[in-house]
Every structure is written in structure tokens, then in C-alpha cells.
C-alpha positions in Angstrom: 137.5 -99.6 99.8 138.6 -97.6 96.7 141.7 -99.0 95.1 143.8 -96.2 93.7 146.2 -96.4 91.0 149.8 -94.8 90.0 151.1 -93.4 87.2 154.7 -94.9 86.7 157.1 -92.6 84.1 159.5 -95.7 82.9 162.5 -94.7 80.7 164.5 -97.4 78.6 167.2 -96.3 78.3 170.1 -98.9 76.9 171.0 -102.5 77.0 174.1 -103.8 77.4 175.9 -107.6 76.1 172.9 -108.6 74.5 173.0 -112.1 72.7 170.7 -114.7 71.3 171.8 -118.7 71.0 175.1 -116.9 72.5 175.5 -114.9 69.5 175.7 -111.2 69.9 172.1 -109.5 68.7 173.2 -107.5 65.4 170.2 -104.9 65.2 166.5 -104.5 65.4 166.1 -104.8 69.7 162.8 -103.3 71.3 161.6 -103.5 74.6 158.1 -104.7 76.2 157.2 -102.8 79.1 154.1 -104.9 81.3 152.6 -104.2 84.4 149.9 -107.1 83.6 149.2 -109.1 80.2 146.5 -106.7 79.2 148.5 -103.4 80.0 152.0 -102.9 78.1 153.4 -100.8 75.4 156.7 -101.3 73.5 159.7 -98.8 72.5 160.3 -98.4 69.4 163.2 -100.4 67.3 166.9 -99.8 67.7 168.3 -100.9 64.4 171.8 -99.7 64.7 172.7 -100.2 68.5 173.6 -104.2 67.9 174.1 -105.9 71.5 174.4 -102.6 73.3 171.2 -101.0 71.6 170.1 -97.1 73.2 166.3 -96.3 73.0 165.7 -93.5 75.3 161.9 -94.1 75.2 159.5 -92.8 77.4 156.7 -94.9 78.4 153.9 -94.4 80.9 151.9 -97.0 82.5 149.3 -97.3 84.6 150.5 -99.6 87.9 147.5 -100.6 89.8 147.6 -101.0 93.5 147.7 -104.7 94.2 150.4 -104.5 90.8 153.9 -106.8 92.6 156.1 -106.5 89.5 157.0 -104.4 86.2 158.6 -106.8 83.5 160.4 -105.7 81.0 160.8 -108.1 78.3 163.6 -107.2 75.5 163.2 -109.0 71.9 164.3 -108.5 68.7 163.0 -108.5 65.3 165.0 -110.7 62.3 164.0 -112.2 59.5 162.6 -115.1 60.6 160.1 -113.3 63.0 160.7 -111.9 66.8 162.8 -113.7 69.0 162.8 -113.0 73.0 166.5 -111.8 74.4 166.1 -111.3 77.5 163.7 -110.8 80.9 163.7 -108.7 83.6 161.3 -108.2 86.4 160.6 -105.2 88.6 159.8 -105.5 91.9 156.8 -102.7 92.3 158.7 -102.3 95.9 162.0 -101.3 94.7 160.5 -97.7 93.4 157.3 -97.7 95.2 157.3 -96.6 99.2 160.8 -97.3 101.0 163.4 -94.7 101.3 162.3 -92.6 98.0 160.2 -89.1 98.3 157.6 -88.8 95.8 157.6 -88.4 92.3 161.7 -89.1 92.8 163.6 -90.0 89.5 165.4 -93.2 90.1 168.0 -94.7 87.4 168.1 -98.6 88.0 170.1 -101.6 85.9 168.5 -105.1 85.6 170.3 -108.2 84.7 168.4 -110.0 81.7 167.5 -113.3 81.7 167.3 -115.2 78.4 164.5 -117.8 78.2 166.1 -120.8 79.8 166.7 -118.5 82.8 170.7 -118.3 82.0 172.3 -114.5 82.1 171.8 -112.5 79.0 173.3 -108.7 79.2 171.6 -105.8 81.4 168.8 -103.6 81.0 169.6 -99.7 82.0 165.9 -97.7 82.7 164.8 -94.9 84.9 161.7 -94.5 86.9 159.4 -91.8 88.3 156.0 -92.7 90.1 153.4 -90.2 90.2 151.5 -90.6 92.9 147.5 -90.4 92.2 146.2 -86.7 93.3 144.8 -86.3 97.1 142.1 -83.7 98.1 143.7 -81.2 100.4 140.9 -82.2 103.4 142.8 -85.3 103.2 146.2 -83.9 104.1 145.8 -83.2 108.0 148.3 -81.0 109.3 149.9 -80.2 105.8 152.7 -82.9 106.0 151.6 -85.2 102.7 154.2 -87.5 103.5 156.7 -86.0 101.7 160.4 -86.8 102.7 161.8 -83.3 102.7 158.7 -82.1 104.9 159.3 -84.6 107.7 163.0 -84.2 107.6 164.3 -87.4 106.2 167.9 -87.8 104.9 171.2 -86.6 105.9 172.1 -83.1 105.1 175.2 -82.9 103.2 178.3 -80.3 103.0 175.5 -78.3 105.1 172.7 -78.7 102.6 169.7 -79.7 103.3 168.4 -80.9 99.9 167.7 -84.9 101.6 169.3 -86.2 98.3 168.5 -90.0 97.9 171.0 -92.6 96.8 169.4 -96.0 95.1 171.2 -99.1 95.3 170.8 -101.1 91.8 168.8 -104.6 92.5 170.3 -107.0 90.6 168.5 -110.7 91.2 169.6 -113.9 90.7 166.2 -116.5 90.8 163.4 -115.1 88.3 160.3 -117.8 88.6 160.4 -119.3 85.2 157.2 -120.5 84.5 155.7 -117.0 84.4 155.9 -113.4 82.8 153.7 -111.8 85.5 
């Protein structure tokens, strides 16, 4: 059986109250993006934002199928090397299958966790999954699963444009013994 991968569009966006040693983080924050230790690209440095740093970086990742989680670990450069601020992890199944249509951009918030697991500010990202491409013979009777072409959602104000709504996950018990 052929595993297939997606293609997952992940936009930083901002942070919000972020501190280290429960000082707020003066400059220089970047984010790690990680679907597995060998796959992960960073944004570039915010060295004016302080503890509610802005990146607006687009990064795109491969998520392969049997992929459970997207971490996004925030850190920040200072003089005396890189420091980690913060950790969030991404359940694959809160953009992936569910109530979404396809290629459906998503804006999610994150709490942070610092690295003795205590609350450290929120991370502010959006999401699109592009699914890998199908050959038409394998799209009997035309319907491709797509939300709008089975009907799903609840027209609104008469319009039937089956707009999602996505609640904003927010966890409380991150396994701490592990990134991925």
C-alpha cells in the first residue's frame, strides 16, 4: 500500500506574552516549524516585536501520512546563545479530515509551553493542507469528497457558500519528555 503525503501551507503569524525566566523576551524571537526531527524549517528573526513578536512567514512542509503532530517550537536568540521560549504541538487531526473542506484556510491560536511545561504566552498561525493530486479514474461519480459538492454546512442569510467556523484548541497536558 502506497503511503501518500500532504503538503501543509503553515503561516506564523504572531506571538503573544512571551517571557523567559518570567522576564518578558526583549527581541530576536524565531519560530521552529517540525513535522519530525529530520523535517523542519524556521522563520526568520523578529528583532523588534519583544514579547509580542509578528513574523508573518510562510512555511511549507511536507506531513507524511502516519505524521500525529506539527510542533512549533518558539526560541530566541541573545547573547549568550539560543534559548527555547516556548512549545506548542499540533495535533495533525485538528486541520486534517473533520469538519474542514479541502485546501480550507484555517487561523488557529496555541498556548506555549515553556520547558518545565508551565504557561508561556500564545502562538497565532494559519494553516492550509493541500491535499496530494488524485487521477481523475479515481474520482467515481465526480464527488472528490469535497464539502460544498456533497452539501455540507448550513446555508446562511440564504447563501449557500457552506462557510466553516474553527474552534481554537487550546491544551492543557503536553507530554514532556518529548518534541515529537
Amino acid at each position: 500500500m502506497e503511503t501518500k503525503s500532504r503538503t501543509l501551507e503553515i503561516t506564523v503569524l504572531s506571538a503573544e506574552d512571551l517571557r523567559i525566566d518570567n522576564k518578558p523576551v526583549k527581541k530576536n524571537a524565531y519560530v521552529v516549524v517540525s513535522v519530525d526531527p529530520f523535517n523542519n524549517k524556521a522563520t526568520k528573526v523578529d528583532g523588534e516585536g519583544g514579547s509580542y513578536p509578528s513574523w508573518n512567514d510562510k512555511l511549507v512542509v511536507e506531513i507524511p501520512s502516519q505524521t500525529r503532530f506539527v510542533t512549533l517550537l518558539v526560541k530566541c536568540k541573545g547573547s549568550r546563545g539560543e534559548k527555547t521560549v516556548g512549545l506548542a504541538r499540533i495535533p495533525v487531526t485538528d486541520f486534517v479530515g473533520g469538519y474542514s473542506p479541502a485546501a480550507c484556510l484555517q487561523f488557529l491560536s496555541y498556548r506555549l509551553r515553556d520547558p518545565k511545561g508551565l504557561k508561556n504566552g500564545i502562538i497565532n498561525v494559519s494553516l492550509r493542507v493541500k491535499e496530494p493530486l488524485q487521477d481523475c479514474s479515481s474520482q467515481a461519480g465526480g464527488g472528490g469528497g469535497n464539502a460544498a459538492a456533497i452539501g455540507l454546512g448550513i446555508p446562511i442569510d440564504g447563501r449557500r457558500d457552506y462557510g466553516v467556523v474553527t474552534g481554537i484548541p487550546i491544551w492543557t497536558g503536553y507530554p514532556s519528555n518529548s518534541l515529537y
